[in-house]
C-alpha positions as CSV (number, residue, x, y, z in Angstrom):
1,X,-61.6,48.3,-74.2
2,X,-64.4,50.7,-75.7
3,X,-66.3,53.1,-74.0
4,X,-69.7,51.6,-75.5
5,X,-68.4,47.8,-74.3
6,X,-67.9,49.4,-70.9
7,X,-71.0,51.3,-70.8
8,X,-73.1,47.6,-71.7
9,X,-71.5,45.9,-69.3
10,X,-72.0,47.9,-66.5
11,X,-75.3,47.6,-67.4
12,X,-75.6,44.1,-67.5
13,X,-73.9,44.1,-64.2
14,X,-76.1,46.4,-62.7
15,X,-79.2,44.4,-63.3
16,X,-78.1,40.8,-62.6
17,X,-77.4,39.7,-65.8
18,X,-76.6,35.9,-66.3
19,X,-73.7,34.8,-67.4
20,X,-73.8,33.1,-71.1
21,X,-76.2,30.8,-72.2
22,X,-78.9,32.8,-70.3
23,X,-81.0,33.3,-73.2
24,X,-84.8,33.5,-72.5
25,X,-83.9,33.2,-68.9
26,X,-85.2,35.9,-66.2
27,X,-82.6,38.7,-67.1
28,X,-82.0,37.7,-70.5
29,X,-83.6,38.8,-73.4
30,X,-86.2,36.6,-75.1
31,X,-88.0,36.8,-78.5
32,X,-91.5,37.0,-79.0
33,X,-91.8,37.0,-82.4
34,X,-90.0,37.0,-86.0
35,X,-90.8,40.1,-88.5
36,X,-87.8,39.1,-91.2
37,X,-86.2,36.1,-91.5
38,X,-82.1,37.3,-93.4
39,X,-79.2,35.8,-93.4
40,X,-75.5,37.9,-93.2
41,X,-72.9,37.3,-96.3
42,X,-70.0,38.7,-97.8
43,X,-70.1,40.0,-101.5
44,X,-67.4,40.6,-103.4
45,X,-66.7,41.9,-107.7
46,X,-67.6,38.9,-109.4
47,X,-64.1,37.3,-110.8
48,X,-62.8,39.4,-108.3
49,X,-59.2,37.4,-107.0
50,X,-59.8,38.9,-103.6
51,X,-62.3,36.6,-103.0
52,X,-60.5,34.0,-103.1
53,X,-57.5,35.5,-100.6
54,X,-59.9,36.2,-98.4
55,X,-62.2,32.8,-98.1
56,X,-58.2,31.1,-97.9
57,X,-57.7,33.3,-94.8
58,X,-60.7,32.9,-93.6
59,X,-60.7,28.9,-93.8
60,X,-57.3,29.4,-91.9
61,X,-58.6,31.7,-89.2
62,X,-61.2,29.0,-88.3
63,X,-59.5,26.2,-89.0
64,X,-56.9,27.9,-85.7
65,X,-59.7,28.6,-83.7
66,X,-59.6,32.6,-84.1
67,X,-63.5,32.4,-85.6
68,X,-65.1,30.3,-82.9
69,X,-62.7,32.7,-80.0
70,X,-64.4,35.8,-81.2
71,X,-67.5,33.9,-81.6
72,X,-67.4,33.1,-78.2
73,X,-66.4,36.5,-77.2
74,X,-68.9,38.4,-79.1
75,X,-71.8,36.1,-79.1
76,X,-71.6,33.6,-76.6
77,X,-71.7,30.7,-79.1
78,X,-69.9,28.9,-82.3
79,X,-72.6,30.3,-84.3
80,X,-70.2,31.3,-87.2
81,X,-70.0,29.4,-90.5
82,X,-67.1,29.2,-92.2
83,X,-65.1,26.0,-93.8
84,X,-61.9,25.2,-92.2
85,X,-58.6,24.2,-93.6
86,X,-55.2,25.0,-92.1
87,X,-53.1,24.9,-96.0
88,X,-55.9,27.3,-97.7
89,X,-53.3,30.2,-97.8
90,X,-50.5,27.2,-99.4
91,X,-52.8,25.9,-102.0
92,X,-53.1,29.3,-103.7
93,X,-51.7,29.6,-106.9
94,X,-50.4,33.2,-106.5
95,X,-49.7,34.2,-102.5
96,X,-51.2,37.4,-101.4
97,X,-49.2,40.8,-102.4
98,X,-49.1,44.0,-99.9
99,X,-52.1,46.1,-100.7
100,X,-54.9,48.0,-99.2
101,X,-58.3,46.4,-98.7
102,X,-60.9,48.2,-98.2
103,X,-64.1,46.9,-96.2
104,X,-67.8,48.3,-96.5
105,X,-69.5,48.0,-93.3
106,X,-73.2,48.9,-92.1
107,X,-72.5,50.9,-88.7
108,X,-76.4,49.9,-87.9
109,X,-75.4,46.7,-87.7
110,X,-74.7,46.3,-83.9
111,X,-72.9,44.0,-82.6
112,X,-71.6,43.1,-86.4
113,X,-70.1,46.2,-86.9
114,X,-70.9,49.8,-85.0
115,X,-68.9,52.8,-84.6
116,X,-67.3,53.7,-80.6
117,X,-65.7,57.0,-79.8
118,X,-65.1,57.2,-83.6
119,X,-63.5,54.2,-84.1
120,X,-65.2,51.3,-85.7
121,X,-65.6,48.0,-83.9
122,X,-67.9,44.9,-84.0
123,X,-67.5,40.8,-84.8
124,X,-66.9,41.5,-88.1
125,X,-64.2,44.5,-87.9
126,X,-62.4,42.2,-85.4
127,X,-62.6,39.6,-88.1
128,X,-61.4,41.5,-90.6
129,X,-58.5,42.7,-88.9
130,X,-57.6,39.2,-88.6
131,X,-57.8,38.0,-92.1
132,X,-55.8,41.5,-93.0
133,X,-53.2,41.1,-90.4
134,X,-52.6,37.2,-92.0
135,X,-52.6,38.5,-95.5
136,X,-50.9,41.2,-95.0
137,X,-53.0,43.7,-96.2
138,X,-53.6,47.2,-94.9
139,X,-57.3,47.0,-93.9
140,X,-59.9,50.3,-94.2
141,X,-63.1,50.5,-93.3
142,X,-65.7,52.9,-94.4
143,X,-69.2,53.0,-94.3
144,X,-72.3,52.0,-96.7
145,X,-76.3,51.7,-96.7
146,X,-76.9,48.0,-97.2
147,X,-79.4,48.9,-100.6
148,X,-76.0,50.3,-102.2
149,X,-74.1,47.7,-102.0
150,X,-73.6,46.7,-105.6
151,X,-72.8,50.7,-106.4
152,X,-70.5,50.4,-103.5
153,X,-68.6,47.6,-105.4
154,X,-69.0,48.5,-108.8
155,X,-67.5,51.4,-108.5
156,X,-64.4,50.3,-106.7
157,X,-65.2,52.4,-103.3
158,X,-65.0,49.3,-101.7
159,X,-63.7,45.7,-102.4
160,X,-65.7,43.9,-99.9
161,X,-68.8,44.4,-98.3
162,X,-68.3,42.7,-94.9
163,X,-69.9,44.4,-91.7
164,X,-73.6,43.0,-91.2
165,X,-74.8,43.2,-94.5
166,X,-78.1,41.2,-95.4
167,X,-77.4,41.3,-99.2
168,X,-80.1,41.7,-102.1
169,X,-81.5,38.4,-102.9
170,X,-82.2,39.8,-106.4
171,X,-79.3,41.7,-107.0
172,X,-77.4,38.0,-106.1
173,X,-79.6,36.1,-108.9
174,X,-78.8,38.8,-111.6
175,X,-74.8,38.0,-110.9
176,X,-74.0,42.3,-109.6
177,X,-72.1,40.5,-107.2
178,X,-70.5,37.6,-106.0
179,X,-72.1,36.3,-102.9
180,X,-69.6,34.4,-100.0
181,X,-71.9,32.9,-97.4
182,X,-74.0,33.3,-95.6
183,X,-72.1,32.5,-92.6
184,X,-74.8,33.3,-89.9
185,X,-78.7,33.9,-89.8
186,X,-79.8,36.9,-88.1
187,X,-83.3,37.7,-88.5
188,X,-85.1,40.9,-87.2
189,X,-87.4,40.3,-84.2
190,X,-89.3,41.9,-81.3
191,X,-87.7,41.0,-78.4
192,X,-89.0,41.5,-74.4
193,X,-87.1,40.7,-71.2
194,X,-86.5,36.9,-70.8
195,X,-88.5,37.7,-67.0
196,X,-91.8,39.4,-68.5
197,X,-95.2,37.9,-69.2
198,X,-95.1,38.7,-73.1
199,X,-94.6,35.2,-75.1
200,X,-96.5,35.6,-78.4
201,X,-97.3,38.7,-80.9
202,X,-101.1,38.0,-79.2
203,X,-99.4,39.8,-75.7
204,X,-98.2,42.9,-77.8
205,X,-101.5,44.7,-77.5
206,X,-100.9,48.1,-76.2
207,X,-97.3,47.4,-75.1
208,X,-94.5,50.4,-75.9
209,X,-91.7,49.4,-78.2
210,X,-87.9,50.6,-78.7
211,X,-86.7,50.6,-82.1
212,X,-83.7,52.1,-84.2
213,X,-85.0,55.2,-86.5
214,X,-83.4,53.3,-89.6
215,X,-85.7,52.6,-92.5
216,X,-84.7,49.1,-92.3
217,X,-86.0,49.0,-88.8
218,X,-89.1,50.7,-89.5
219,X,-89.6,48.8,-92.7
220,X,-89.4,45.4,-90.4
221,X,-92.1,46.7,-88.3
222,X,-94.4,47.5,-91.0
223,X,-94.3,43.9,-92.4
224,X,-96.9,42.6,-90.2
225,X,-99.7,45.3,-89.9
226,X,-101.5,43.1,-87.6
227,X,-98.5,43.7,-85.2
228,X,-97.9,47.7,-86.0
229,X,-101.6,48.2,-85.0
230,X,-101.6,46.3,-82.0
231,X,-98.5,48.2,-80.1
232,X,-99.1,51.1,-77.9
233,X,-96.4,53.8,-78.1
234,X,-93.8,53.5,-80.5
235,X,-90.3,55.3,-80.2
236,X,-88.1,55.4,-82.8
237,X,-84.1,56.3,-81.4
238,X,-81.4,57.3,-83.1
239,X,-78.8,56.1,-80.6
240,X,-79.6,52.7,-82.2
241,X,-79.7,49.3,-80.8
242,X,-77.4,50.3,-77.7
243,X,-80.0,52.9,-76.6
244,X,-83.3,50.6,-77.6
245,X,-82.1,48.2,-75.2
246,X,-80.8,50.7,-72.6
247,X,-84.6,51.7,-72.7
248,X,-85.7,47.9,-72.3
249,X,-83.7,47.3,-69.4
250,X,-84.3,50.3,-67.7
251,X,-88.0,49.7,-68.2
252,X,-89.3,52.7,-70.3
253,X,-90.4,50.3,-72.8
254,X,-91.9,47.1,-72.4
255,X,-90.7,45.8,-75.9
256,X,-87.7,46.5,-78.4
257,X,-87.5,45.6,-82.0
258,X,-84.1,44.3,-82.4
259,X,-81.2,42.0,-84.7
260,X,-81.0,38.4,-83.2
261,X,-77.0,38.8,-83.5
262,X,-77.7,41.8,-81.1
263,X,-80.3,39.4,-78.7
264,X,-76.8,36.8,-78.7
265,X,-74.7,39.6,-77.4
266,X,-76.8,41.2,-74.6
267,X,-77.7,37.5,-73.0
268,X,-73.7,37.0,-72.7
269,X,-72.7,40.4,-71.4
C-alpha cells in the first residue's frame, strides 16, 4: 500500500500488538484523560446542490456496506454515522452531471486524512473517492487549516470540506455554512500505553509527553492548566501523530496527546 501504512505496521508487529478490539489492553493504547470533547462533520455552501448528491451517495455507500468495510479497515469498528438507503441516488430530481469536485481536507488530521509519499490518503480520502467514483465526478483534494473553512468555501476553492474537520460551532449557528453530520466523535485526549501504570490525569505528574507542533494540538493542552503544569518534558513534533506515537511505543515518552480516531487506528494495526 503506503509507505506510512507499512512503516505502522511493522511497528505494531514488532511490539506485539493485539489484533482488533485490543483497546486499553497491554499493547494497546489507552486514554487517560479528555482535554476537548469535538465531533467530525462535512460542511458544504449553504443551498449548495452538491450537498445533496453527495449525502444520496453517501446513504448508498452505506446502505452497500462500503462505509462500515473501510470502517472496519481503518478503525477497527462501525463507528461511522451515516443514514442508509439503497434508491438515494433514484429519488433525485436531477441525476448527477460529470464535474470536478473538489474536497478540503486537514492533512493533521491522521488517520482521517494525512498526506504519504505525496499522495493524500486517510478514511475520509478513501471515502471520498467512493462517493466520486459513484457520482461520477472527478475528485481533487487540496489542503485547508480547519479555522478557514468558511473562507475556503465562500470563495469557491473548495466545494466541500471533508477530511477531519471539527467545524466552528459558531460559524454553524450564524448559517456560513451548511453543516452535514457529524458522523463520528473524535475528541482530543492524552493517551499512555494500554500496559502502563498511568490511569487518571492525577498520574501525569512529571511524566514526558509527545504531541503534534499544531496550534490545535497545543491549544488542547493548554485547556486544562492543571494538567500543563503537572507534565514533565513536553516535545512538540512536526512529524505529527505518526511520529508522537512512534515515540510512545518506542518509549521516549511516557505519554502522547493524541485524536481518539487516531487511538482507534493504532489498537487495530
Amino acid at each position: 500500500m503506503k509507505r506510512t501504512i507499512c512503516i505502522l505496521l511493522a511497528l505494531a508487529l514488532a511490539l506485539g500488538c493485539a489484533a482488533c478490539g485490543s483497546r486499553g489492553g497491554r499493547y494497546g493504547v489507552k486514554t487517560v484523560t479528555t482535554l476537548v470533547e469535538q465531533d467530525y462533520s462535512l460542511a458544504f455552501r449553504v443551498g449548495d446542490p452538491t450537498q445533496d448528491y453527495v449525502d444520496a451517495a453517501l446513504k448508498v455507500l452505506n446502505a452497500r456496506g462500503r462505509v462500515d468495510e473501510l470502517a472496519n479497515k481503518w478503525f477497527g469498528s462501525r463507528i461511522i454515522r451515516f443514514e442508509r438507503d439503497e434508491q438515494a441516488l433514484e429519488k433525485l430530481e436531477e441525476q448527477p452531471a460529470p464535474r470536478d469536485f473538489i474536497i478540503g481536507v486537514d492533512v493533521n488530521s491522521f488517520p482521517m486524512a494525512y498526506l504519504s509519499n505525496g499522495e493524500f490518503w486517510g478514511f475520509d480520502v478513501e471515502l471520498a473517492m467512493a462517493v466520486a467514483e459513484l457520482l461520477g465526478w472527478n475528485l481533487k483534494i487540496q489542503t485547508i487549516e480547519k479555522e478557514n473553512v468558511y473562507i475556503e468555501l465562500s470563495s469557491g476553492n473548495i466545494d466541500c470540506a471533508w477530511g477531519g474537520v471539527a467545524l466552528n460551532d459558531k460559524e454553524v449557528e450564524e448559517g456560513k455554512y451548511s453543516e452535514y453530520g457529524p458522523y463520528v466523535h473524535n475528541d482530543i485526549v492524552i493517551a499512555a500505553r494500554g500496559g502502563s501504570f498511568i490511569y487518571n490525569k492525577l498520574m501525569l505528574a512529571g511524566k514526558s509527553l509527545a504531541m503534534c507542533s499544531t496550534a490545535e494540538a497545543m491549544d488542547a493542552l493548554n485547556s486544562d492548566e492543571g494538567i500543563a503544569r503537572r507534565l514533565g518534558q513536553t516535545t512538540r513534533l512536526a512529524g505529527g501523530t505518526i511520529e508522537c506515537f512512534s515515540y510512545l511505543f518506542s518509549g521516549k515518552c511516557d505519554v502522547v496527546l493524541a485524536d481518539t480516531m487516531a487511538i482507534y487506528y493504532f489498537n487495530c494495526h
